[in-house]
Every structure is written in C-alpha cells, then in structure tokens.
N, C-alpha and C positions, 0 to 999 in steps of 0.2 A: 504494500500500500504506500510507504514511503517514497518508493521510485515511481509508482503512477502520481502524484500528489508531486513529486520533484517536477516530475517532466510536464504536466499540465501547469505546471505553476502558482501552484493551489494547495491549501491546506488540507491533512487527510480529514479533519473534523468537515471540510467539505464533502470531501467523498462519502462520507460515509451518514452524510445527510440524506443524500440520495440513495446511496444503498446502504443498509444497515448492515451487511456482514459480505465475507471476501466470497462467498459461494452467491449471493445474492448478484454480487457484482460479474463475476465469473457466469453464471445464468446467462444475462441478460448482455452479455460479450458476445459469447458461444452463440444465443438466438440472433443475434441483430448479424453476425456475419451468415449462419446460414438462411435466415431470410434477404439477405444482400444477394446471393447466393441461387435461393430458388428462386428469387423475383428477374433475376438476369435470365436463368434458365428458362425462365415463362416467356419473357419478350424474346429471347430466341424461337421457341418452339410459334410465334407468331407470325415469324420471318414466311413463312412455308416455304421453307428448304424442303429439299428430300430427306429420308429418314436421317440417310447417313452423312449429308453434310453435314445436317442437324446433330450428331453428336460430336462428329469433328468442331465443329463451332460450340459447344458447349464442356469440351473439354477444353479449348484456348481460353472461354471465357474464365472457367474455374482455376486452370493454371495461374490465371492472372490474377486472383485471389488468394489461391494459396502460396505464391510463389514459393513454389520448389521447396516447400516445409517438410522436413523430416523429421523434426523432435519430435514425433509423434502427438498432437494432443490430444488424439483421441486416448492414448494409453492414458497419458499426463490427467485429463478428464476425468477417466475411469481409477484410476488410483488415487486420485486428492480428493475430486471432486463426485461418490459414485452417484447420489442421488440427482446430481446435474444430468451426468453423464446417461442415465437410463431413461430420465425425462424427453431429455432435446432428441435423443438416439434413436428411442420409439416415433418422436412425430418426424424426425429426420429421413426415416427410413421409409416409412410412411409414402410421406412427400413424395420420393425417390422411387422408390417401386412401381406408383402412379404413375409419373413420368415415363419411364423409361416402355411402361408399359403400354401408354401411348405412343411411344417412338417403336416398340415392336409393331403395333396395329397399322399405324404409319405405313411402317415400310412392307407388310402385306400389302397391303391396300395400294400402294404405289409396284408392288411386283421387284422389288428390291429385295427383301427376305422372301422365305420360305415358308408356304403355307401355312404346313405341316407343323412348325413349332411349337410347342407349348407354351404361349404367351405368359402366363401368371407361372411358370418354371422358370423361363429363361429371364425374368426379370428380375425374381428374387437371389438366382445364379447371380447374375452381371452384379447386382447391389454387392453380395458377399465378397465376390471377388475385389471387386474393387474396393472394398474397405480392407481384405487381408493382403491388399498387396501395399498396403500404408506399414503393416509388421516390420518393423526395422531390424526385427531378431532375423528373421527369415529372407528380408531384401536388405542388407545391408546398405545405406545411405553411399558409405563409400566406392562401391560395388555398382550401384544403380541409384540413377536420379530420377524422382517424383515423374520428371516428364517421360521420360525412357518407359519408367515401370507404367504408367496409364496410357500412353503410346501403343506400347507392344499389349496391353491387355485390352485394349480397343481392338487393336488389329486381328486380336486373339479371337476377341468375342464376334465381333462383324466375317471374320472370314468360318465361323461356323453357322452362321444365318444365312447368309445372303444370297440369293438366286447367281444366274449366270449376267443379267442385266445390273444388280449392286455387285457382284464382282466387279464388273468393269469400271464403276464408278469408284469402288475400294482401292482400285489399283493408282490409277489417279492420287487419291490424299497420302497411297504409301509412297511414288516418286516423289509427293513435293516435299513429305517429312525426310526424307533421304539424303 
C-alpha cells in the first residue's frame, strides 16, 4: 500500500478511504482490467471479421494488455488472494466460454471450422488451455514468451477446427506471425 500511495502521490489513509482493505482493492484491480479486457473483446467481435481473424485480432488486443506478463497473477491471485481469485475466475471464465463459443458458431456458420465439433467441448478445451499455458512451472518464462506460448496455442487450436477454406485463411496469419 505504501508504494501505491508513493507513486499516486497520495496518502495511504486515502486509499484506503476508498477501499477498506488490500483484497478489496486487489478485487476491484483484477475486475476493472478484465472488464477492460472483455469490453475490447466485445467491440472486436463487432468488427464482423471472420471467425479466425476475429481471434487473431483478439489475441493482439489482449497481448497489448497483458504485455508479455509472466509473474503469473493468476497463481499470485490464487495464493494471496483465494476468495478474489474464485470470485473474478468463475465470472471470468464464464465470460470467456460464451465468447469463444460464439467464435466457434461463427466460424460454422461462415464454413471456416468444422461442423462436426462439439461446440460447448471445444470451448471449455480452448479456455483450459489457454489458462494452463500461463503455468510458469511447466512453460518456463525463460524458455517461452507469453506471445510465443498463445501464438502457437492458437495455431494449435484453429488448425484442429478449421475446414479446408479456414485453413487457407490460417495459413495467411501463420506467414505474417513468421
């Protein structure tokens, strides 16, 4: 609290006017970036790109949010913070699932993926993954960077969906990541 109170320039008796305790303040952090967050992602899915620009464009958005963050704060969350971390996690995910699960129906419906998928499967898959590829135990930071690792797990996920007509669109966003 000292160093937020140093660097705003403001007394901590300020801060803690507005919020009464460091989990309160830590809450209401944690919500205001991932509503920054899903509110970019809505105005993108407004664009009407195709499924799959549509999430190349939502991964550049969110890189540029998170920039390239490894300290993990999800762990950091779940360790200091657990009853933050279970609250924001459940509507987080939430959120997320919904989405992505319109970006699968998307890309049916545009003939870019594949009918046959289990929409409400491969959504809650793609969520999973993409939060346990934030594991720093298991992706080493030094080894592999935030964009590297959602890159390749994009590429991962789209090239097991996508028809012959979003292949050839996939192939496109892997020359210009190249």
């Amino acid at each position: 609290m000292d160093d937020i109170a140093n660097k705003m320039g403001i007394s901590k008796k300020t801060i803690y006017a507005h919020f009464p305790t460091k989990s309160k303040l830590v809450e209401a952090t944690t919500v205001y970036l991932l509503e920054t967050i899903d509110s970019g992602i809505e105005n993108i899915r407004k664009k009407n790109l195709n499924a799959i620009e549509e999430l190349f464009e939502i991964k550049k958005f969110v890189m540029g949010h998170l920039k390239d963050e490894r300290s993990s704060p999800q762990f950091q969350l779940s360790k200091y913070y657990p009853k933050v971390y279970q609250n924001v996690s459940k509507n987080h995910s939430t959120l997320m699932c919904c989405s992505i699960s319109a970006n699968l129906h998307k890309g049916i419906e545009g003939g870019l993926y594949r009918k046959s998928i289990p929409v409400e499967f491969i959504s809650r898959l793609y969520f999973l993954g993409m939060t346990a590829i934030k594991d720093s135990e298991m992706f080493s930071p030094e080894e592999f960077s935030n964009s590297q690792l959602t890159g390749n797990y994009l590429e991962y996920h789209l090239r097991a969906i996508v028809t012959a007509k979003g292949f050839k669109i996939l192939q496109n966003f892997i020359t210009l990541e190249d």
